[in-house]
N, C-alpha and C positions, 0 to 999 in steps of 0.2 A: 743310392739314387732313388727318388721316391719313382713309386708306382702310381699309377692310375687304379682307383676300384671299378676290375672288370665286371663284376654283376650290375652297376646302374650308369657306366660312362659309354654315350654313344660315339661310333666310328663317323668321319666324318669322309666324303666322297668327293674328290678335285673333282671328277667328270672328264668326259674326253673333249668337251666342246666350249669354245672362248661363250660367255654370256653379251654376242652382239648379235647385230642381224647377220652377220654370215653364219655363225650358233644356230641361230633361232632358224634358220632357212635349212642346214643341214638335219637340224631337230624334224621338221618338219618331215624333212626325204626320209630320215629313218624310221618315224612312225607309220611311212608310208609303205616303208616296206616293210617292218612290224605287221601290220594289218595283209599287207598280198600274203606274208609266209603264212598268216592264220587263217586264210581263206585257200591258198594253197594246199596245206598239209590236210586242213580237215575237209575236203571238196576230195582228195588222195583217200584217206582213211573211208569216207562213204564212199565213194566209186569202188574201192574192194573189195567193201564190206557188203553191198548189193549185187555186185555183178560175178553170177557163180562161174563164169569162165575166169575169174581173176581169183578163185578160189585153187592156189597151188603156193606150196611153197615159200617161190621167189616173189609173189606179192602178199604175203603174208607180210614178210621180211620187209618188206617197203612199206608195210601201214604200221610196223613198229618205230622203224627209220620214220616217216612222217610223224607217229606220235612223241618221240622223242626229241623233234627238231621244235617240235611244238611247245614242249615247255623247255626245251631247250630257249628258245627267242623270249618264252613271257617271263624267265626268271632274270633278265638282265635290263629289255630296254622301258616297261614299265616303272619302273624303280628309277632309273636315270632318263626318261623322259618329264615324270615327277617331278623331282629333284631340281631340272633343266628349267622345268617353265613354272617353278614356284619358287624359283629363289634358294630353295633348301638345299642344303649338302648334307645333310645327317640322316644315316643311317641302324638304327638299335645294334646294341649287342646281338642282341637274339636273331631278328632280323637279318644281320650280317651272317652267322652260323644258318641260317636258314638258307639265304641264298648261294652264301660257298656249297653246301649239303648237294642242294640239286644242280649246282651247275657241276660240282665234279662227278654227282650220278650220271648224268645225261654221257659228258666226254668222255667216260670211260664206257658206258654201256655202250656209244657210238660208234667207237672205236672198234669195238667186239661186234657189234650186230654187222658193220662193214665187212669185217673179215669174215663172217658167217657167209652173207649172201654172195663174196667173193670163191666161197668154197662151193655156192650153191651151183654158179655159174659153171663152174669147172668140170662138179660131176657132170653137169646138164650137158657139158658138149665135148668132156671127154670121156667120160664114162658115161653112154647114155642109155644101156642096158642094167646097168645098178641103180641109177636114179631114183626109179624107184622105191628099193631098199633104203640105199645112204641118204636118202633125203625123206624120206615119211613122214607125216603129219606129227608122230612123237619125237621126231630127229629135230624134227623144225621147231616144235614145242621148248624142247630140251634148248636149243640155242639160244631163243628168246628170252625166259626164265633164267639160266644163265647167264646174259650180257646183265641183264636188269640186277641181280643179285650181288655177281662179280663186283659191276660197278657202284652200285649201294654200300659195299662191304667198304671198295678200295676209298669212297668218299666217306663213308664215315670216319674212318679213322684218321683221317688230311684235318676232317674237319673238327673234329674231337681234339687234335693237337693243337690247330690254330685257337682254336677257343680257351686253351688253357696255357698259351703263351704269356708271359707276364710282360705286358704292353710298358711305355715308358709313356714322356710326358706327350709327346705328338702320338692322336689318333688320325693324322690325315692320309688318309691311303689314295696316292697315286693311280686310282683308275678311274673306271666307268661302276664299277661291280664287286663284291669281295671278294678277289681273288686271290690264295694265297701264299703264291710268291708275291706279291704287291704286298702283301699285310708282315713279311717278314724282318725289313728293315726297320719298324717299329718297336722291333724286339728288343726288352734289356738285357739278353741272354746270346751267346753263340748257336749259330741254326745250324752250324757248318752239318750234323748229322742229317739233320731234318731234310736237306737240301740235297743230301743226296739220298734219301728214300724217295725225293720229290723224281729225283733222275732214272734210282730205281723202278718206280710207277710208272711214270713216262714208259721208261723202257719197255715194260710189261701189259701195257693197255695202248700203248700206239705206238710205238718202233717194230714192235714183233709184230704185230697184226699186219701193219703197214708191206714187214719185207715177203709175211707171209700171201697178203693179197698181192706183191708185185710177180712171187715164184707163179701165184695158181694163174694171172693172166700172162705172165710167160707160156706155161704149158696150154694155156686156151688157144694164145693168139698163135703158135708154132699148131697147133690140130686143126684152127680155122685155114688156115694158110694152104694147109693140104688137103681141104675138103674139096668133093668136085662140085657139089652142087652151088651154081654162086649163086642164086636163092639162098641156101642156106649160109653159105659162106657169107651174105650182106646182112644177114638177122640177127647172126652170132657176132659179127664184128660191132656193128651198133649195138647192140644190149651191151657188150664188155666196154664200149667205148664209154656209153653213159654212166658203170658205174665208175671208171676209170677218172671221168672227169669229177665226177663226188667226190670221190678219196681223194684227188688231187686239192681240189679245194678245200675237202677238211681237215688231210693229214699231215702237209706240209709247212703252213704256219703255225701250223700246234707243236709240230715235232720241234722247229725249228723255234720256237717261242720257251718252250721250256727243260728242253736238253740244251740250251747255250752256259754255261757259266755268268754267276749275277755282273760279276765284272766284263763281259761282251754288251751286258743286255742296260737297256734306256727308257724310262717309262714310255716314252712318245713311241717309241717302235712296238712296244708292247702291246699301248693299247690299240695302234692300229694296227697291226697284229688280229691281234681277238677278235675286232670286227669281225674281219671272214669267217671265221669260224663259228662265231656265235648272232651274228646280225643277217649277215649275207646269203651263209648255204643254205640255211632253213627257208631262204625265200626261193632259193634259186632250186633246190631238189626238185620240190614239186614239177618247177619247169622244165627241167632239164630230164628226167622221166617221162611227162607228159608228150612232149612235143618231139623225144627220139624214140618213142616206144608207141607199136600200130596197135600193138590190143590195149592198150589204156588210152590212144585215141579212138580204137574203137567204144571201149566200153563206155566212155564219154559221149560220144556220141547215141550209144544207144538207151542211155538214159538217161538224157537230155529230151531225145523220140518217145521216151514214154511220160517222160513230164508234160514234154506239148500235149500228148494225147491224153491226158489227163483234164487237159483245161476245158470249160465250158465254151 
């Protein structure tokens, strides 16, 4: 069967959206929400980074979480907003290993930084006399550095195989983005190995994390339940609830998108799918923190009172 020459033959990108005006109007709502997640995360990331009461930990944790929703959103809808409103579908070789590269950094570091801050929680309200210790500014460090590294490792090597897959005569990849269960039916070779390292990953960067953050808010929400104070018992339930609802929205179409078997799975389901994970959360975190959390409405607030007083 001949080959394609992968060093100068570009991938070419269906997109997720028809090229009419109902397209062109959903194009539109995504860039629109493109743009609140970049003004979201980075309006997060300075409010943390200024405000020395948000200098602990658990929002350390959350301005890495914003920074990585961050380019989580510009590695996917820039490219296929392009593509959408210029007519184009093609994407570079290189290009394409570029984008696969940081969208599987981001969902595996995601994955891992989630499960961190779900640990953070845990000690915070059920070990609240260790906290200190088990969570210290090198503890915290340590996880950081970790999610980012883990996840770099596990995406290079996804991304190091897809690029040296030997492509047959169709480069049209069925998505929005280069993702690499979408780029393997292209293949002139059997993936059947590939596809389960692909299950193995999954496993190991979002099924574990996943049942790990379900065990530590079992033991939160079973210690909040018995607290007397319901002051504190209404701080701890809202903090677990809002990371509760994150993970919810980032870990279950992910998990459920790429531990299915190819023969369960449909492009159309896939790439809407992806959406929420890579379009949607990253605009909705910022919100969903913000607006259930009173010291980042506070600190919002009080640095918003120094920006006024700032004005002439």
């Amino acid at each position: 069967m001949e080959k394609w020459n992968q060093s100068s033959s570009d991938f070419t990108l269906l997109g997720l959206l028809p090229q009419n005006q109902t397209g062109l109007l959903l194009m539109m709502l995504i860039i629109l929400v493109f743009f609140l997640a970049l003004f979201g995360n980075s309006a997060m990331i300075h409010l943390i980074r200024v405000d020395p009461r948000l200098h602990t930990p658990m929002y350390f944790l959350l301005s890495q979480l914003s920074l990585m929703d961050l380019m989580y959103i510009s590695t996917t809808v820039p490219k296929m907003a392009f593509n959408f409103l210029s007519g184009q579908k093609n994407i570079s070789f290189l290009g394409c290993g570029v984008q696969s590269f940081f969208f599987l950094t981001m969902a595996g570091s995601e994955g891992l930084l989630l499960a961190s801050m779900a640990y953070d929680r845990f000690v915070a309200i059920c070990h609240p006399l260790h906290y200190p210790i088990r969570m210290s500014k090198i503890m915290c460090l340590k996880m950081i550095i970790g999610s980012w590294i883990l996840g770099s490792i596990n995406s290079l090597a996804h991304t190091v195989y897809a690029l040296h897959i030997p492509y047959c005569h169709s480069r049209s990849i069925n998505h929005f983005f280069c993702d690499v269960p979408a780029m393997l039916p292209l293949a002139c070779m059997d993936t059947w190995v590939y596809e389960y390292m692909v299950f193995v990953s999954t496993s190991l960067f979002l099924l574990l994390p996943f049942l790990g953050i379900t065990a530590s808010y079992g033991r939160v929400l079973f210690a909040v339940f018995h607290m007397r104070s319901k002051e504190g018992k209404k701080k701890a339930f809202t903090t677990c609830s809002t990371h509760l609802t994150v993970v919810t929205f980032y870990y279950v179409p992910f998990v459920y998108t790429y531990l299915r078997p190819r023969s369960l799975r449909s492009p159309t389901e896939d790439k809407i799918l992806t959406v929420f994970y890579t379009i949607l959360t990253p605009m909705l975190n910022p919100i969903i923190y913000s607006l259930r959390n009173k010291e980042v409405l506070g600190a919002m607030t009080r640095v918003l009172g120094t920006f006024s007083s700032m004005k002439p």
